[in-house]
NUDRENVEX-799693 format. One record per residue: residue number from 1; residue in one letter; x, y, z of N, C-alpha, C in turn. Coordinates in steps of 0.001 Angstrom, whole numbers. Each point is the difference from the previous one (the first is absolute). Example, Ala and Ser with C-alpha at 12.3 -4.5 7.8 and 13.67 -1.06 7.14 Angstrom:
<recs>
+-------+------+---------+---------+---------+---------+---------+---------+---------+---------+---------+
! kemar ! pagu !     nxx !     nyy !     nzz !    caxx !    cayy !    cazz !     cxx !     cyy !     czz !
+-------+------+---------+---------+---------+---------+---------+---------+---------+---------+---------+
!     1 !    A !   13190 !   -5690 !    7800 !    -890 !    1190 !       0 !     900 !    1200 !       0 !
!     2 !    S !    -350 !    1050 !    -720 !     820 !    1190 !      60 !    -770 !    1090 !     730 !
+-------+------+---------+---------+---------+---------+---------+---------+---------+---------+---------+
</recs>
This chain:
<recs>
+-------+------+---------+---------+---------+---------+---------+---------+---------+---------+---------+
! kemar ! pagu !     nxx !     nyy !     nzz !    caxx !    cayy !    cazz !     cxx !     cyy !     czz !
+-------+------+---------+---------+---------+---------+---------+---------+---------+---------+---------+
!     1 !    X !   90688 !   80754 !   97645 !     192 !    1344 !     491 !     198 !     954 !   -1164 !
!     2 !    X !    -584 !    1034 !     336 !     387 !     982 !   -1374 !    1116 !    1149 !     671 !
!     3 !    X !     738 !     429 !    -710 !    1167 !     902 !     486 !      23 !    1133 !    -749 !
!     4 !    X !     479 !    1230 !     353 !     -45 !    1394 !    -252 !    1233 !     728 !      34 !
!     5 !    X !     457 !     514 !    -441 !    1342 !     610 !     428 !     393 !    1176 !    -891 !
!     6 !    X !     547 !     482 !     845 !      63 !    2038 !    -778 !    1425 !     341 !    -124 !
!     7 !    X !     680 !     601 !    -833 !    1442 !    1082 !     -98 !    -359 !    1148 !    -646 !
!     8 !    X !     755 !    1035 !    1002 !    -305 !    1547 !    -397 !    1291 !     451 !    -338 !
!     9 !    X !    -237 !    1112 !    -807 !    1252 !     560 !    -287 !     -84 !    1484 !    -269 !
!    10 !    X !     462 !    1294 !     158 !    -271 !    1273 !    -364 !     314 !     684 !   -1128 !
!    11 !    X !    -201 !     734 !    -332 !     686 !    1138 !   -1361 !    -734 !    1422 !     -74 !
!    12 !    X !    1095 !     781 !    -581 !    -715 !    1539 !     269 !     -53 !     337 !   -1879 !
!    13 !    X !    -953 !     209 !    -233 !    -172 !     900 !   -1313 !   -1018 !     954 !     -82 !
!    14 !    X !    -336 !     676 !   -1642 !    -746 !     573 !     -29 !    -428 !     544 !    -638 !
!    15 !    X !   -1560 !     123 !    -371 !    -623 !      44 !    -851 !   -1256 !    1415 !     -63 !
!    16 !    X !    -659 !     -16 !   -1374 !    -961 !     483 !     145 !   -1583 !    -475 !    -729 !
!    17 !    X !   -1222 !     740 !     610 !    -915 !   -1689 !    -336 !    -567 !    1279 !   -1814 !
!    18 !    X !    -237 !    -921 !    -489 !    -901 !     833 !    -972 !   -1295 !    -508 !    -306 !
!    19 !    X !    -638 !    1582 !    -608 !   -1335 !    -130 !     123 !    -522 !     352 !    1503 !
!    20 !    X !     475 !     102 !     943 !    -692 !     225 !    1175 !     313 !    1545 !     207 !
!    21 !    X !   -1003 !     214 !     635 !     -99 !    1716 !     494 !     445 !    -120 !    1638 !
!    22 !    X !     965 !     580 !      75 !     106 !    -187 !    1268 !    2032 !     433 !     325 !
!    23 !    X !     -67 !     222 !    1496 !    1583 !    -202 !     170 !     589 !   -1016 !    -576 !
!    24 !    X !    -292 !   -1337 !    -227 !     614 !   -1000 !    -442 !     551 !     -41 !   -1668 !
!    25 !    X !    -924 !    1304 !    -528 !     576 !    -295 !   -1481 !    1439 !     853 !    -217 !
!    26 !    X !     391 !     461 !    1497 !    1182 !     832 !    -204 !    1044 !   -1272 !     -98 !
!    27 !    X !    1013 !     564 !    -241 !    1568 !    -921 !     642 !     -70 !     242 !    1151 !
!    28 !    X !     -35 !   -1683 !     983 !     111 !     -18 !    1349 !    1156 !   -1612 !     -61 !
!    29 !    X !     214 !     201 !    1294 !     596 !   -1764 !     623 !   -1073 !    -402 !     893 !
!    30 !    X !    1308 !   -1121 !    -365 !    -817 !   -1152 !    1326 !     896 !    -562 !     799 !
!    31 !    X !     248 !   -1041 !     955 !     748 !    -964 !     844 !    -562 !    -810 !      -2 !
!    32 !    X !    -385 !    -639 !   -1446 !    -779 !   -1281 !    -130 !     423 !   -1195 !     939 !
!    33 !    X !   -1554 !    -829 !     362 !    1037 !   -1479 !     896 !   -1014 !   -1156 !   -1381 !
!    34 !    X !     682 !   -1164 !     124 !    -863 !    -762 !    -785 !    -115 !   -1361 !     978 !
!    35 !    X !     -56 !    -507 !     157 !    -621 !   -1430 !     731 !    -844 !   -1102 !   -1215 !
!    36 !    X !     688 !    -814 !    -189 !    -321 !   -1188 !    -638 !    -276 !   -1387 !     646 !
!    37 !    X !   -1196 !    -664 !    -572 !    -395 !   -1110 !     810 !    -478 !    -994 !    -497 !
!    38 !    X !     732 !   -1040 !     748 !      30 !   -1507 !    -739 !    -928 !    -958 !     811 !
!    39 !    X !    -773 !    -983 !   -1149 !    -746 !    -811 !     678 !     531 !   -1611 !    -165 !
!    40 !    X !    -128 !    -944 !     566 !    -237 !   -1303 !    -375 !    -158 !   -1287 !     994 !
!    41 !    X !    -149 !    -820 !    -493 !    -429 !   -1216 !    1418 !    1310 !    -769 !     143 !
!    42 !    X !    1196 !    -392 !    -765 !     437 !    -914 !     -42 !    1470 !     761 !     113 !
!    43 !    X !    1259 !    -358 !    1069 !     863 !     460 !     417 !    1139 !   -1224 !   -1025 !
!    44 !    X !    1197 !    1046 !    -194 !     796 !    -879 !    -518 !     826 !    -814 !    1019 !
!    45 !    X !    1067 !    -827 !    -717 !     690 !    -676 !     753 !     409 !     182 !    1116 !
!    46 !    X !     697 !    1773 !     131 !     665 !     406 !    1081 !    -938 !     648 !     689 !
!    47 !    X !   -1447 !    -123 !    -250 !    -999 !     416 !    1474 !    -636 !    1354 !    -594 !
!    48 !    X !     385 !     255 !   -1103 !    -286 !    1567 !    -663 !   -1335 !    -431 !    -922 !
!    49 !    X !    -882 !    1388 !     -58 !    -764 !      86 !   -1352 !     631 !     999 !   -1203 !
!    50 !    X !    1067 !     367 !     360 !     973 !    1004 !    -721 !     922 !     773 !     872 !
!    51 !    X !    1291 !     727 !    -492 !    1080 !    -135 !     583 !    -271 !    1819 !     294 !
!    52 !    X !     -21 !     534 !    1154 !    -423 !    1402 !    -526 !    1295 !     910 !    -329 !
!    53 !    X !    1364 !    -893 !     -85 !     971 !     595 !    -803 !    -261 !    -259 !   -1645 !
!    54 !    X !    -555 !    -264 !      86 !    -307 !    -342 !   -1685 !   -1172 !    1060 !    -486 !
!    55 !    X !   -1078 !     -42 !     879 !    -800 !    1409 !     230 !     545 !    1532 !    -237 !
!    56 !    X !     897 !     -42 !    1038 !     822 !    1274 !     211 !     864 !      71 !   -1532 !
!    57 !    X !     686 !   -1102 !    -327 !     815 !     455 !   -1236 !   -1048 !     669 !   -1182 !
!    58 !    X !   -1000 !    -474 !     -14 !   -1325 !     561 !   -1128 !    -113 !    1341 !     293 !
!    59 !    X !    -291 !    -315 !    1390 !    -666 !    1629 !      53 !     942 !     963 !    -120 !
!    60 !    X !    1559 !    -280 !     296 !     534 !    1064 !    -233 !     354 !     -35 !   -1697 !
!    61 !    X !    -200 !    -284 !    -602 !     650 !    -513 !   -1459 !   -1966 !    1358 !    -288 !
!    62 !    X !    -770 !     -23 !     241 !    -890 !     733 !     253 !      36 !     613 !    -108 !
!    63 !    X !      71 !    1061 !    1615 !     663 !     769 !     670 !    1084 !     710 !    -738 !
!    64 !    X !    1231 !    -384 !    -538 !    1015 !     452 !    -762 !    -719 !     920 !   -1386 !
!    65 !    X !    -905 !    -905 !    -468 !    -618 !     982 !    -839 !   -1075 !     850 !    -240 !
!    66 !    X !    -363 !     295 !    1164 !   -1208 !    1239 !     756 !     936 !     806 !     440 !
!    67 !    X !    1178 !     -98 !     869 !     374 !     607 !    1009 !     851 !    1175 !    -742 !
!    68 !    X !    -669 !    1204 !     488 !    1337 !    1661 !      11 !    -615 !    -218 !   -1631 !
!    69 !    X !   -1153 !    -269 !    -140 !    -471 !     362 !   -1715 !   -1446 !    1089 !     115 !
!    70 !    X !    -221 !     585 !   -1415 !    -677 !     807 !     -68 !    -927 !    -754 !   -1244 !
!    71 !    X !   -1135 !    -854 !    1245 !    -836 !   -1073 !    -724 !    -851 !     -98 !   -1185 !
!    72 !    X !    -152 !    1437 !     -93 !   -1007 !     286 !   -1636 !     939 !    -356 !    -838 !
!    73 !    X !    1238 !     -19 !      60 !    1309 !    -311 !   -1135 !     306 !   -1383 !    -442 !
!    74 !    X !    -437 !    -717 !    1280 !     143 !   -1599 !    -355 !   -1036 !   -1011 !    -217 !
!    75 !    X !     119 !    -768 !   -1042 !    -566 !    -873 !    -227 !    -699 !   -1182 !    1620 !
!    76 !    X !   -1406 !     109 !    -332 !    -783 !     244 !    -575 !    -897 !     956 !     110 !
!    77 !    X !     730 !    1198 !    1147 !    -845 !    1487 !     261 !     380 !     687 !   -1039 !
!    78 !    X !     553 !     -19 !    -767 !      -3 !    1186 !    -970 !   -1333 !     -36 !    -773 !
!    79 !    X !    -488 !   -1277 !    -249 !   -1380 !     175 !    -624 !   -1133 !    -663 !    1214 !
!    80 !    X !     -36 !      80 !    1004 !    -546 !    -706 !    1310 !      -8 !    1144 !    1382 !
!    81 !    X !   -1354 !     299 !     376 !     431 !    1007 !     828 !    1165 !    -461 !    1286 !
!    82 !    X !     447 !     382 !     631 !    1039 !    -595 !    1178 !    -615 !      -2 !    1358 !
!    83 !    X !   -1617 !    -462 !     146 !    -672 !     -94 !     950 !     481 !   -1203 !    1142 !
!    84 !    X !    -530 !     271 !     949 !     712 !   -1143 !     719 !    -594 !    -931 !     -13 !
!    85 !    X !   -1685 !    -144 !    -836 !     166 !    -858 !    -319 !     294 !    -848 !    -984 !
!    86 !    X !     909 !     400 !    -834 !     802 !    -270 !   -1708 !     797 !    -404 !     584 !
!    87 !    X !     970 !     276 !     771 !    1212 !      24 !     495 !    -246 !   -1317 !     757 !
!    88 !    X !    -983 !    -650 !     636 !     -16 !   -1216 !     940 !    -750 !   -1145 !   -1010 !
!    89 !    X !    -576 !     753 !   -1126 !    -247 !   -1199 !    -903 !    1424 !    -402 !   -1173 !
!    90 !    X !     416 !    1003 !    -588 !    1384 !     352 !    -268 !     779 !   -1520 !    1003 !
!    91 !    X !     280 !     286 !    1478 !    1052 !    -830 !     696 !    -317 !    -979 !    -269 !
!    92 !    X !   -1624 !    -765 !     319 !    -497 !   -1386 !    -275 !     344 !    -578 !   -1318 !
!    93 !    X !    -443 !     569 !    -746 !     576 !    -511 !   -1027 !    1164 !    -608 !    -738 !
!    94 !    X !     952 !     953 !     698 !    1526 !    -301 !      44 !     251 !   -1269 !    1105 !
!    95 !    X !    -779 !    -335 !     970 !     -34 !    -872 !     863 !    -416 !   -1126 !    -587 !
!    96 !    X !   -1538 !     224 !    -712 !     -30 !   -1550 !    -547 !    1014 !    -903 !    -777 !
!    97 !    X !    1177 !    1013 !    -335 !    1544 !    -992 !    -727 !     642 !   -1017 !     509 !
!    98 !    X !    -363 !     453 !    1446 !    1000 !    -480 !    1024 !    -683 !   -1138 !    1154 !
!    99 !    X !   -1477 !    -382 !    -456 !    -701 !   -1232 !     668 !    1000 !   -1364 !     356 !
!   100 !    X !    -312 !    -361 !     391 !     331 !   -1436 !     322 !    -843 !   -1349 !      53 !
!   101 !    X !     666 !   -1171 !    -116 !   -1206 !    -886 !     179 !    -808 !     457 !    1087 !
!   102 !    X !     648 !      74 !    1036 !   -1344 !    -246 !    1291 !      26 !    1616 !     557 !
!   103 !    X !     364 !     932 !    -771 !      31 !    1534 !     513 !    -922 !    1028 !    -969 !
!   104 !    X !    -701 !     326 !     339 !   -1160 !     950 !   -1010 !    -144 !     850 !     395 !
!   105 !    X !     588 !    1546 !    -733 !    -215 !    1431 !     335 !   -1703 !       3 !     197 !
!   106 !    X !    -694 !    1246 !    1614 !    -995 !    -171 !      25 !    -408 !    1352 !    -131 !
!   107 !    X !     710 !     805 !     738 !    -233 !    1597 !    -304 !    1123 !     765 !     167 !
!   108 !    X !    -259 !    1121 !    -321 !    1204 !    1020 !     204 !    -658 !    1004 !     593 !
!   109 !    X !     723 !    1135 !    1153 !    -960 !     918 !     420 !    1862 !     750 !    -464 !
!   110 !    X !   -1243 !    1850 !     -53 !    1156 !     600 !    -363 !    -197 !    1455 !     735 !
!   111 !    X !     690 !     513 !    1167 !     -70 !    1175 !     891 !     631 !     855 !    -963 !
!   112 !    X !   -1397 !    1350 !     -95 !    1346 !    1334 !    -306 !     140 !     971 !    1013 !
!   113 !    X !    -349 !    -458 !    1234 !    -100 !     795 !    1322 !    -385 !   -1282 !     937 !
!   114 !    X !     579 !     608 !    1076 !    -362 !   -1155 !    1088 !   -1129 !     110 !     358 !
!   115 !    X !   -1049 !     451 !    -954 !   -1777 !     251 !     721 !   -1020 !    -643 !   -1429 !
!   116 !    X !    1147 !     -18 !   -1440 !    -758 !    -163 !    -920 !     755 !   -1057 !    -470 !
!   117 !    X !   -1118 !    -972 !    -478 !     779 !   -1329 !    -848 !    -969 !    -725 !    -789 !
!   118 !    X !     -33 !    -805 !    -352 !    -610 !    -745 !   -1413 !     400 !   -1096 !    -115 !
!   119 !    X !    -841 !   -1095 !      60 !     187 !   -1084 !    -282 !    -733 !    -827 !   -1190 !
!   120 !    X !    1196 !    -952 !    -561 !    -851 !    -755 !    -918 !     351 !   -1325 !    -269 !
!   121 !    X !   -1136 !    -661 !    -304 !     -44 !   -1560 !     612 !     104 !    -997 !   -1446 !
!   122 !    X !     282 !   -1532 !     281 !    -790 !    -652 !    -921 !    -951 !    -819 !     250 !
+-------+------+---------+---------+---------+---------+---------+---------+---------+---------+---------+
</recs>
């Protein structure tokens, strides 16, 4: 069997994009959501392919450092535009730390409106 499994978590910041012509290169926010997702075939002892409190502690350890920030300032948007989709390759990355034997980050999708989002896979 192959298994799938997701934890979301929110944060509000905010940024502005550069290089683009448009409202977006102003200072605006967001009510970012992020959703992270795990793949694998093989469940551990206690019936799990990963613990999604162990999920949740990442993402907020994350989360803690996006959140109530002004993203062109932080590493790695200060030299990286703060697109959403930087920002969901940005999370993955920080995700691949936290694999497990039988648990493998698969994508991250990242809402900056409940109509617009971005996803990215491996």
């Amino acid at each position: 069997m192959k298994y799938k499994l997701s934890g979301t978590r929110s944060f509000s910041s905010a940024h502005c994009l550069r290089e683009y012509k448009g409202r977006c290169e102003n200072l605006h926010g967001h009510n970012w959501k992020i959703r992270a997702a795990f793949y694998g075939t093989e469940l551990d002892d206690t019936g799990m392919l990963i613990d999604f409190t162990y999920i949740k502690m990442h993402l907020n350890e994350i989360i803690n450092y996006l959140d109530h920030k002004f993203l062109n300032e932080i590493v790695p948007f200060d030299r990286v535009n703060p697109t959403a989709e930087n920002i969901a390759a940005f999370v993955l990355g920080r995700l691949k730390d936290i694999e497990t034997k039988n648990a493998k980050v698969c994508e991250v999708e990242v809402w900056e409106s409940e109509s617009s989002s971005v996803v990215v896979s491996i």
